[in-house]
N, C-alpha and C positions, 0 to 999 in steps of 0.2 A: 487669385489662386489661393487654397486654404491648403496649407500644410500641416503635420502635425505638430499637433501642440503650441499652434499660432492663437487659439482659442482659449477661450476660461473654458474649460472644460465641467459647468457647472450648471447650465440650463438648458430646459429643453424647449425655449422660447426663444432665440435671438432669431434675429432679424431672418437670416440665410435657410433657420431653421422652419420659421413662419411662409417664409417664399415656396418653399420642396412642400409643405403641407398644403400650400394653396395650389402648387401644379398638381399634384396627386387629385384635389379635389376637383380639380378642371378636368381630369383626365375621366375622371369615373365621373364625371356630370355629364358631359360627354358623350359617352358610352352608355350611359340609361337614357340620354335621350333618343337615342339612337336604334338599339340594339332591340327593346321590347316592342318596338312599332313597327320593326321589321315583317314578321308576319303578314300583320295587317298591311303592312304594303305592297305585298308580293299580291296577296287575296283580292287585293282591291284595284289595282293597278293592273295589274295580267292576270285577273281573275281566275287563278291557278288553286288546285284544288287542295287537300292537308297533302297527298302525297307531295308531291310538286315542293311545298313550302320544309316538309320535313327532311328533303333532298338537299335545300338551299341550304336549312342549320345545320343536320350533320356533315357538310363538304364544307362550309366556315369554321367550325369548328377543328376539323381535322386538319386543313390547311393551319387554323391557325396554332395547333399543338405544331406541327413541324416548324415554322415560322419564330415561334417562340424558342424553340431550343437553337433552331441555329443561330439568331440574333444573341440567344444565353452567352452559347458557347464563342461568338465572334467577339461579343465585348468583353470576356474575361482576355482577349488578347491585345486588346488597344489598353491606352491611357485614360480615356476620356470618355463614358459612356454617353454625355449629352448630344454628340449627334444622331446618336438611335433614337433618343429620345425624339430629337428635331423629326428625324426619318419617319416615325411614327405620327407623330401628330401630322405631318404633312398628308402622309399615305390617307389619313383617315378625310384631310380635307376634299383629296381628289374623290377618295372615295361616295360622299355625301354630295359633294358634284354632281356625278356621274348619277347618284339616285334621284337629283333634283332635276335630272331632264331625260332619263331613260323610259325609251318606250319600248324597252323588250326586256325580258325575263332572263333568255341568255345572257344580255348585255351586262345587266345587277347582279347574276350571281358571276362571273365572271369577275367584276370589281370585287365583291364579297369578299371571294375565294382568294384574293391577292392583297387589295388596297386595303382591304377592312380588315384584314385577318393581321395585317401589317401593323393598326393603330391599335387594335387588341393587343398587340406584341410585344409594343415598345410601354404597356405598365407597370410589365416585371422588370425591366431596365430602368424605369423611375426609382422601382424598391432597392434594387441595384446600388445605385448609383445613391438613395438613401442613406444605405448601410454602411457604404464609403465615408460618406460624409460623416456618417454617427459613429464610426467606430475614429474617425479624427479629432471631434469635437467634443463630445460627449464622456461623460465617465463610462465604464461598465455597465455600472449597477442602473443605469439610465436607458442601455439600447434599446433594453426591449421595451419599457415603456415610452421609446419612442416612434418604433415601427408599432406599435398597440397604438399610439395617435395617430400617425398615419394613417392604419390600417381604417381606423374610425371615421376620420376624415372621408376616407373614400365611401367608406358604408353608410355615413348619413346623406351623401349624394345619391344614392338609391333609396331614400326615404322617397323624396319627392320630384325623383327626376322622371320614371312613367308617365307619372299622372300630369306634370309637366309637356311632359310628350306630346301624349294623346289630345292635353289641352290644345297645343302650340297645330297639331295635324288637323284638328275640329275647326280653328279659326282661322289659317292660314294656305291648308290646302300642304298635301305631301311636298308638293316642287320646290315652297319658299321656305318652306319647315328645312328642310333638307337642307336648302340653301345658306340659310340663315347658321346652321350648325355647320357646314364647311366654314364657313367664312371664320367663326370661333375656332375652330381646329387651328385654322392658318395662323389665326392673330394667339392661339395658346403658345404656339412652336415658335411663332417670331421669339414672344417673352419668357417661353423658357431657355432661348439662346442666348437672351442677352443678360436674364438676372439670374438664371441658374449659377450658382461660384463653381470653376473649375474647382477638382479634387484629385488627387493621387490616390493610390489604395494600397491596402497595409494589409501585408502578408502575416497570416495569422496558423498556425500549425491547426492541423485536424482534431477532432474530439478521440478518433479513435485512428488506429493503423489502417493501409489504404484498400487491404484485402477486405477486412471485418466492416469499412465503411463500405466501402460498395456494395456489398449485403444488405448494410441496414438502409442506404437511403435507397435500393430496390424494393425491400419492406416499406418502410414509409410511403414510400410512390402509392404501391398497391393498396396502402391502407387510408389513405387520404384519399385516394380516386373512389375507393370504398363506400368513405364517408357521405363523399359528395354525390353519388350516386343513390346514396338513400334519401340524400337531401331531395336531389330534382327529382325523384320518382314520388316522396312526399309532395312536393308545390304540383306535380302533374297532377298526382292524384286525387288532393285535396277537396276543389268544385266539385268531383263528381261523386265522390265520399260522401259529403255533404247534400248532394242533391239528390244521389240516389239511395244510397246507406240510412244518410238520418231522416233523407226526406224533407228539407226544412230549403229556405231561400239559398240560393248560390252565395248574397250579397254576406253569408257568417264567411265565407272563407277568407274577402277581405278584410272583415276585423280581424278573425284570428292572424292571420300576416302581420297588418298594423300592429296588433299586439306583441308578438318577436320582436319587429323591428325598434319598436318603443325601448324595452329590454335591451335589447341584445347590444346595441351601443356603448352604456354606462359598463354592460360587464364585461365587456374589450378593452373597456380602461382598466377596471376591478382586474382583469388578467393579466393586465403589463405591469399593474402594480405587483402581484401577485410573483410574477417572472422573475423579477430582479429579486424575491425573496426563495424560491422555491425552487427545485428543475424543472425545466420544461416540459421534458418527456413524460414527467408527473402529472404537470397540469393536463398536458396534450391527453394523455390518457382517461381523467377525468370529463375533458370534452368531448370524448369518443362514446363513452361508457353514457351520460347524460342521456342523449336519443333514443338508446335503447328502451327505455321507460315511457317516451314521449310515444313510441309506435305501439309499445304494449297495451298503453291508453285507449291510443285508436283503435285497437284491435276490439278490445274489450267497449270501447263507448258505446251508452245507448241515446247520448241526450248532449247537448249539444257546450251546456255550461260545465262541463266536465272536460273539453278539449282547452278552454281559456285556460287555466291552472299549469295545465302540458306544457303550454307553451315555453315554460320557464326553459324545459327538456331542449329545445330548439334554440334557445337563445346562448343557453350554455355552450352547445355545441358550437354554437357561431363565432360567438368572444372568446373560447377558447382554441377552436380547430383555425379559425381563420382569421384572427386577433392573434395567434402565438405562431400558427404553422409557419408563418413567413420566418419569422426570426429562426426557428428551429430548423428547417432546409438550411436557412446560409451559415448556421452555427456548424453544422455537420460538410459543408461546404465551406469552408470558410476564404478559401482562395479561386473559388470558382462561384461567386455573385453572382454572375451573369445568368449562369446553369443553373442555380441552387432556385434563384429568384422565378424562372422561366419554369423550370419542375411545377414547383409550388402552385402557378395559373395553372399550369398545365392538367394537374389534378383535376382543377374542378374541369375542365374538358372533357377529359375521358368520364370522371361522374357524370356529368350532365350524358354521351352519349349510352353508357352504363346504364344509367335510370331509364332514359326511352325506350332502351330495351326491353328492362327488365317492365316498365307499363304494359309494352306490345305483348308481353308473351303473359305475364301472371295473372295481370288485372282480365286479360280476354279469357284463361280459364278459370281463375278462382273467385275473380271479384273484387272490387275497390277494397272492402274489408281487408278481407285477406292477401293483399296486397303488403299493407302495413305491418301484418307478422313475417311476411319474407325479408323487409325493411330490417325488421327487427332481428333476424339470422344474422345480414348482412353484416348490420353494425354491429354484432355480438363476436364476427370473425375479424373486423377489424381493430376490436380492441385489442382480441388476445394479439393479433400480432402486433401493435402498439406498446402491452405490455411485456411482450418478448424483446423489443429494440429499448422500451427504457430498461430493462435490467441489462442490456447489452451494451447501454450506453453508460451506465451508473456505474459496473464496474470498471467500465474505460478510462470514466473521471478518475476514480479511487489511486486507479496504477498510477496516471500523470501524476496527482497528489503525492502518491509515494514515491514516484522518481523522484518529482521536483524537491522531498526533503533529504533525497541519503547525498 
């Protein structure tokens, strides 16, 4: 058991510290091997057609936003968040199970909808139970570049966990792929029970009063769902921009990606360094405002080496909005982890459902083009109100400073 102030409170490297970045990284390796093959498995398996499949994601998805907040809200009232943690990785073993021998469509989304929404749940309980541990261990000026390594950790396990995927379904067949990933789930949750270190959690007063907070982290919700809503309506969009727009091969859209991805890791770190010198609602704001550019681009491109450059716009967004957002929910939370952590996924949920919409309805009347300038509204309305909650947060700070000196 780690108590406070049982630690040097000096790096962000020890042992306990290395172990929470290796489950983080288990969890979101995981989760991409899993999550992007799913389509294709529904399509190929119960030969079920886009509606059918598009049924599947938005009913896991919305399961799993409800899922998420109650687990949020259940573990700010226990001791101990690691048996959610357990809870999850186990749910996701049953879950991959149940995909490695089902022969019905009902039967997967049915799992989906409960077991799998379940191991998606329990990742904001890892950041959770992170933030515990780092606000006992760690200096200050250290947290947030420590959920920015975190954060990192989890994002290079989506470099190459897809294509790991799709390799592991090509040579192995769905049932043993599937299989083979339960079996990981089971043996993650054993080892996060046994070397995760208990922790207690340190009560930390609010950034602001509890009226003015519930405002802004209402704003915030709305503006990070925002974000992340122009993000997946971008990734929808992208192949067919591409194929139809510029006219050129499908296969630029996976360089352009690769290219983000390449990026957007070092500057998650550049951003936690950044955190512990700056505000965050500063930087966050900065991450927000970034994309706006990247979609004007689009809007405006005619050729295809003019969209690599962009990408910078996208990368920024990423190491900033989802490289710092974590930190910034639980800061504005600071006695409610569980919640703050579980918002935070939750965002990109409602983004991702957000974005498909906004595909269904724009791109069918105005076109992939123009597409990318409604993108660009979008992100333009979440900044302002981004930069409405940092001036609401900044003078909030000011007052505490001025209590704390008279």
């Amino acid at each position: 058991m780690i108590k406070k102030n049982s630690m040097s409170k000096s790096s962000l490297f020890t042992l306990p510290a290395c172990i929470i970045y290796f489950n983080a990284s288990i969890q979101a390796l995981l989760f991409a091997l899993v999550l992007p093959t799913l389509s294709y498995y529904v399509a190929e398996q119960f030969n079920e057609n886009a509606f059918w499949i598009g049924i599947f994601f938005i009913l896991t998805a919305t399961t799993g936003i409800l899922f998420s907040q109650l687990l949020g809200y259940w573990s700010d009232k226990v001791d101990d968040r690691r048996p959610l943690i357990l809870l999850g990785m186990f749910s996701g073993a049953i879950a991959c199970y149940v995909f490695s021998t089902s022969t019905s469509y009902l039967v997967s989304l049915a799992v989906a909808i409960t077991f799998f929404s379940l191991a998606f749940s329990s990742i904001a309980q890892t950041f959770a139970y992170a933030r515990d541990f780092a606000e006992q261990t760690l200096k200050r000026s250290d947290i947030v570049m420590f959920n920015s390594i975190l954060r990192a950790f989890s994002a290079f396990a989506w470099v190459g966990g897809p294509a790991i995927g799709y390799m592991s379904i090509g040579e192995i067949g769905f049932d043993k792929h599937y299989l083979l990933i339960s079996t990981l789930y089971f043996l993650g949750g054993i080892m996060a029970w046994l070397v995760l270190p208990q922790i207690h959690k340190v009560i930390r007063p609010p950034i602001v009063e509890s009226g003015n907070n519930n405002r802004i982290v209402t704003i915030a919700v709305i503006s990070f769902s925002l974000i992340f809503a122009c993000n997946q309506t971008y990734l929808i969009a992208l192949p067919l921009y591409i194929t139809e727009v510029l006219e050129i091969d499908a296969k630029w859209s996976g360089w352009l990606m690769g290219t983000a991805a390449a990026i957007e890791i070092p500057i998650m770190i550049f951003a936690g360094w950044l955190g512990a010198r700056f505000p965050l609602s500063s930087l966050i704001c900065l991450g927000a405002i970034a994309p706006i550019f990247l979609y004007i681009g689009f809007w405006f491109a005619d050729d295809v080496w003019i969209l690599f450059p962009l990408q910078l716009g996208n990368a920024l967004m990423i190491g900033f909005i989802a490289g710092l957002g974590m930190t910034w929910f639980q800061d504005l939370m600071p006695n409610k982890l569980g919640a703050a952590s579980a918002l935070f996924w939750n965002t990109t949920n409602i983004g991702n459902i957000i974005g498909a919409v906004v595909i269904a309805i724009f791109a069918q009347l105005l076109g992939y083009r123009d597409v990318y300038l409604i993108n660009a509204l979008i992100a333009l309305i979440a900044s302002l109100l981004l930069v409405y909650v940092a001036i609401k947060t900044h003078k909030a700070v000011s007052k505490l400073k001025c209590e704390a000196m008279e």
